[in-house]
C-alpha positions in Angstrom: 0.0 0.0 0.0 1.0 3.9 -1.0 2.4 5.5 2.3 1.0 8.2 2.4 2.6 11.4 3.8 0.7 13.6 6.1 1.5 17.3 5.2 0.0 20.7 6.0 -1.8 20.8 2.9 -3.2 17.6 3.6 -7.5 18.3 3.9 -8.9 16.5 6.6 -12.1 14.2 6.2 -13.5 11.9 8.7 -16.1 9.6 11.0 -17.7 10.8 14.2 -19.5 8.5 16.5 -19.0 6.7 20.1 -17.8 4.1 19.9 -16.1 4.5 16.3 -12.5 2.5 16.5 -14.3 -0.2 14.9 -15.9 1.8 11.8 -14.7 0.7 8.3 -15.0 3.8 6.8 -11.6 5.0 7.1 -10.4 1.4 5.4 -12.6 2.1 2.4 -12.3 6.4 2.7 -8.5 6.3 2.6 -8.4 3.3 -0.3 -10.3 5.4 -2.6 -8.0 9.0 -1.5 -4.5 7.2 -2.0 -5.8 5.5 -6.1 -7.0 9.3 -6.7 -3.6 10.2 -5.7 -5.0 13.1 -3.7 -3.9 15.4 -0.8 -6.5 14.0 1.7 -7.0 12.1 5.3 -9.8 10.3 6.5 -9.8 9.8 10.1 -12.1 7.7 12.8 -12.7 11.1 15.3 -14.5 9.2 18.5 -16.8 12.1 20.2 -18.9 11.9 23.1 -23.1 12.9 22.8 -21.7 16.1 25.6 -19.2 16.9 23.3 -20.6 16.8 19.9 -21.5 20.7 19.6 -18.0 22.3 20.3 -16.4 19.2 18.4 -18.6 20.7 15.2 -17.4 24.2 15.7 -13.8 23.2 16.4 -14.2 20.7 12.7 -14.7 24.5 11.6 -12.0 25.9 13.3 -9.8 23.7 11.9 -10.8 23.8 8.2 -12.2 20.2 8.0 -14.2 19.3 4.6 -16.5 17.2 5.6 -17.5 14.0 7.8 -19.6 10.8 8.8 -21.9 10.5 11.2 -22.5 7.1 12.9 -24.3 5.9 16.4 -25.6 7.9 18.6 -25.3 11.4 16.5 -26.9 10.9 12.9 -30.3 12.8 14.8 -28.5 14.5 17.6 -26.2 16.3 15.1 -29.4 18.3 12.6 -29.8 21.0 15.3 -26.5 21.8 14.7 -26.1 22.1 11.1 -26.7 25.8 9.3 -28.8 23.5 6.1 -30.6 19.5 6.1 -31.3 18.7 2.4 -35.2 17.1 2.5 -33.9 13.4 1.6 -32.5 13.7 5.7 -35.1 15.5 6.5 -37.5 12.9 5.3 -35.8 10.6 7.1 -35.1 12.4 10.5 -31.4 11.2 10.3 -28.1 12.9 8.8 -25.2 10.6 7.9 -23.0 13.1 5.8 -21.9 16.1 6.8 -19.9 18.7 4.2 -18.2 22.1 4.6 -20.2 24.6 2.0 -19.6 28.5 2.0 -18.4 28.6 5.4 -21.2 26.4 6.6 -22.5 22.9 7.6 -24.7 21.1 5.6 -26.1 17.7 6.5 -27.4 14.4 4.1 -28.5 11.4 4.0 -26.3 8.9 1.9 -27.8 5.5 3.2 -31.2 6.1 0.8 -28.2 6.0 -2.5 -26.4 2.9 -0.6 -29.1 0.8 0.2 -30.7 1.2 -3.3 -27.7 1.0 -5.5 -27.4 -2.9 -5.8 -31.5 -3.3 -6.3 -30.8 -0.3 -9.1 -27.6 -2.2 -10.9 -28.3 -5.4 -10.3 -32.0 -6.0 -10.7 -33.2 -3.5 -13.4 -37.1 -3.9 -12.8 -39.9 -2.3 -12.7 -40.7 -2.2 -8.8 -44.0 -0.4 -9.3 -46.0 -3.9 -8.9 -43.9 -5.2 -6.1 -44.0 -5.4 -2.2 -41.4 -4.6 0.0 -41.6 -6.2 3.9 -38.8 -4.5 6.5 -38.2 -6.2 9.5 -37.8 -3.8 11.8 -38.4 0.3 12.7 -35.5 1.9 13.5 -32.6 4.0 12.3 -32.3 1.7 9.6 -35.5 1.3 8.7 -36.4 4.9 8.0 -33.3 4.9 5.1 -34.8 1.3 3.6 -39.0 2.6 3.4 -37.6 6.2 2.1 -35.3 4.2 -0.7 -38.5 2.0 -1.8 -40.6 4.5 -2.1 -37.9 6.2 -4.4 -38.0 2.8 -6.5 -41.7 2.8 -6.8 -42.9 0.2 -4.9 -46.4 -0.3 -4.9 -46.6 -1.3 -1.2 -43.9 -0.9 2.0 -44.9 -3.3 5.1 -42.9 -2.3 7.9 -43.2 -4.9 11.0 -42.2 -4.8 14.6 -42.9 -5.7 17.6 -44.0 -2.6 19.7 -47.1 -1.5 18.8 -46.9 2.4 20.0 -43.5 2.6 18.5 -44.6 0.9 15.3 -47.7 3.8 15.4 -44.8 6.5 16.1 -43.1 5.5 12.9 -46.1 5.7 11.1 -47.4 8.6 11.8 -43.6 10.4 11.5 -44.6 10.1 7.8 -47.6 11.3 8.0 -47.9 14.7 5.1 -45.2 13.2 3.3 -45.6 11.0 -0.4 -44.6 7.9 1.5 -47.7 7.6 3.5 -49.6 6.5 0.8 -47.5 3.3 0.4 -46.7 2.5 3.7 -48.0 0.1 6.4 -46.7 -1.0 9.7 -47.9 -4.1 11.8 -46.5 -6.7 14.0 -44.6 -9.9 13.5 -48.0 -11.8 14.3 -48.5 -10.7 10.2 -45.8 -12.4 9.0 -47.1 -15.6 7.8 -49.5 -12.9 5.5 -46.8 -11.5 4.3 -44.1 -13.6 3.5 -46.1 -15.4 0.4 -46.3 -11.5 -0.8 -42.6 -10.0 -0.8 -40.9 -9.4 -3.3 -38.1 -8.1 -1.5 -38.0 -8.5 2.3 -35.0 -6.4 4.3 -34.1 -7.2 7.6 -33.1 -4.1 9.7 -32.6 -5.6 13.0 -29.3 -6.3 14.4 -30.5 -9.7 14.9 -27.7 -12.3 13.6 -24.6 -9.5 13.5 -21.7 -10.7 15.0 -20.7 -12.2 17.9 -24.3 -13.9 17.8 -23.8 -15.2 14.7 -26.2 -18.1 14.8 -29.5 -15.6 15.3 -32.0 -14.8 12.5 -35.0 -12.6 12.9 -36.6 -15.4 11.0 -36.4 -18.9 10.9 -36.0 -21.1 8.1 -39.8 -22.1 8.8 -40.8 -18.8 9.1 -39.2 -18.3 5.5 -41.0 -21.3 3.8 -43.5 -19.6 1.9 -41.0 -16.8 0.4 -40.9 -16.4 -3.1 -38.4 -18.2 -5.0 -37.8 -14.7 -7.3 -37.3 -12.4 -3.7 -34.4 -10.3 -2.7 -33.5 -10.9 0.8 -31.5 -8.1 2.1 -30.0 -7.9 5.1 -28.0 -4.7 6.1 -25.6 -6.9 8.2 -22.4 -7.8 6.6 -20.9 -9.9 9.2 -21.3 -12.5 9.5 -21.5 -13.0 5.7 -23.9 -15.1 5.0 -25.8 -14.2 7.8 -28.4 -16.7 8.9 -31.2 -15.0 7.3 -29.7 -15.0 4.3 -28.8 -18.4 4.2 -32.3 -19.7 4.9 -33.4 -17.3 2.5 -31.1 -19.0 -0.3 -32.7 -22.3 0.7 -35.7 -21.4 -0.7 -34.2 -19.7 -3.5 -34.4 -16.5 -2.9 -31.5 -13.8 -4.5 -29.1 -12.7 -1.3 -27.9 -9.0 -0.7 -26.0 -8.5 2.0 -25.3 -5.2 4.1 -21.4 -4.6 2.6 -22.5 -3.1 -0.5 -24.5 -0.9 1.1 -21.6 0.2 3.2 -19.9 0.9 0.2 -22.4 2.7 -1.7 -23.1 5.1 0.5 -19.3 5.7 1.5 -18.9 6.6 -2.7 -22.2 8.7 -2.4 -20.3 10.7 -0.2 -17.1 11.0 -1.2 -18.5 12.5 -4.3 -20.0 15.3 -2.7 -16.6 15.9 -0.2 -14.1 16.1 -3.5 -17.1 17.7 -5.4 -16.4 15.0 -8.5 -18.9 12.4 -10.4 -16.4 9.4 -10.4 -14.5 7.7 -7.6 -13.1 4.2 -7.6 -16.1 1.5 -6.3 -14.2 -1.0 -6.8 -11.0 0.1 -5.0 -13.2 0.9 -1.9 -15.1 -2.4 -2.2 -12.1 -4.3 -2.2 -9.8 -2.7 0.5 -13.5 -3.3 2.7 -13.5 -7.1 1.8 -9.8 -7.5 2.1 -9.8 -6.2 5.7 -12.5 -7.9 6.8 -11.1 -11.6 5.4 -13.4 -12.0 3.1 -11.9 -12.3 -0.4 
């Protein structure tokens, strides 16, 4: 690998979140800098929830051109920012942060990453299909705003709280998405399953150390369409278990890595303000650190 030499031209980029020494986005960040051959750092910055408002201004202070946002800040962080372009504000959740005209501005890149394999992989029209997401968190807010982008004709979105399930809900409520959208428990999944098209997995269910979890069983899975997408946005283990019991009934596997890198390239093109940055380069330094290939 290039050394690469730290100099006071160098422009600083980087990750903010608690805990963050574990992030891969500096693997995949600083792999795509060093083939562009340009003048840049990405670094894992860990900063505490107390400490996040005069980390922001002293990012400022020190010229820094942009950053990610990771647990616990991606909501914490809007009041903070000068502008919030509407994809984050549809979402309620910023995950990219750039330095414009002297001023913060915060996106949303997961919307681009978790749709980019479904876009290049599985050219379709989406407008008859139904999407079922496990789960209603973070995550999930990213995955209904991306399939409503691709047109699907119905989003089920199931949990197991009933008043946060309504919450989620109604935090669409005036928005295009409504429409679209419907939330219930898991006791609707046997209804459900027979009907996906695609069916994403949000939970952390089956990421590692308990590798050997799935939020569904390979019972619960019987009746899935042999032509479904199973996502899951975990990446390690990979397969997760969902994924492989999905397989077994023939279902098409995407796992969470692409997503990861998707959205990483998202925004790197709006930190060195350019259309083309090297995928591939980032998608291999990410499966090369993590063993896979």
């Amino acid at each position: 690998m290039t050394k690469v030499l730290i100099t006071g031209k160098t422009k600083l980029l980087g990750v903010i979140g608690h805990p963050v020494e574990h992030s891969l986005s500096p693997v995949m960040h600083n792999a795509a800098i060093a083939q562009l051959g340009l003048d840049y750092v990405y670094l894992p910055f860990p900063i505490e929830s107390e400490n996040l408002e005069v980390a922001i201004a002293g990012f400022a202070a020190v010229g820094v051109v942009g950053f990610s946002v990771t647990i616990p800040h991606k909501q914490a962080i809007m009041p903070l920012l000068s502008e919030i372009t509407p994809i984050a504000q549809a979402i309620g959740a910023v995950n990219t942060v750039s330095r414009q005209n002297h001023k913060w501005v915060g996106t949303n890149t997961d919307i681009e990453g978790f749709i980019a394999p479904l876009q290049t992989t599985y050219q379709q029209d989406w407008s008859q299909k139904v999407a079922v997401i496990l789960g209603n968190g973070g995550a999930a807010r990213a995955v209904v705003a991306g399939c409503h982008q691709l047109g699907f004709a119905k989003i089920y979105v199931l949990g197991r709280n009933v008043q946060k399930l309504q919450a989620f809900c109604d935090s669409w409520s005036n928005s295009p998405i409504e429409e679209n959208l419907q939330v219930g428990t898991w006791d609707e999944l046997a209804k459900l399953i027979p009907q996906a098209n695609l069916l994403v997995n949000t939970t952390p269910i089956g990421m590692y150390p308990k590798v050997d979890e799935s939020p569904l069983s390979a019972e619960d899975l019987k009746d899935l369409p042999q032509d479904a997408i199973a996502y899951d946005l975990i990446y390690i283990p990979k397969p997760t278990q969902f994924l492989q019991h999905a397989q077994k009934q023939g279902a098409i596997a995407i796992d969470g890595l692409e997503m990861l890198v998707q959205q990483g390239v998202a925004a790197l093109k709006i930190w060195l303000q350019r259309e083309n940055v090297p995928v591939d380069v980032m998608r291999q330094a990410l499966q090369n650190h993590l063993g896979l290939e």
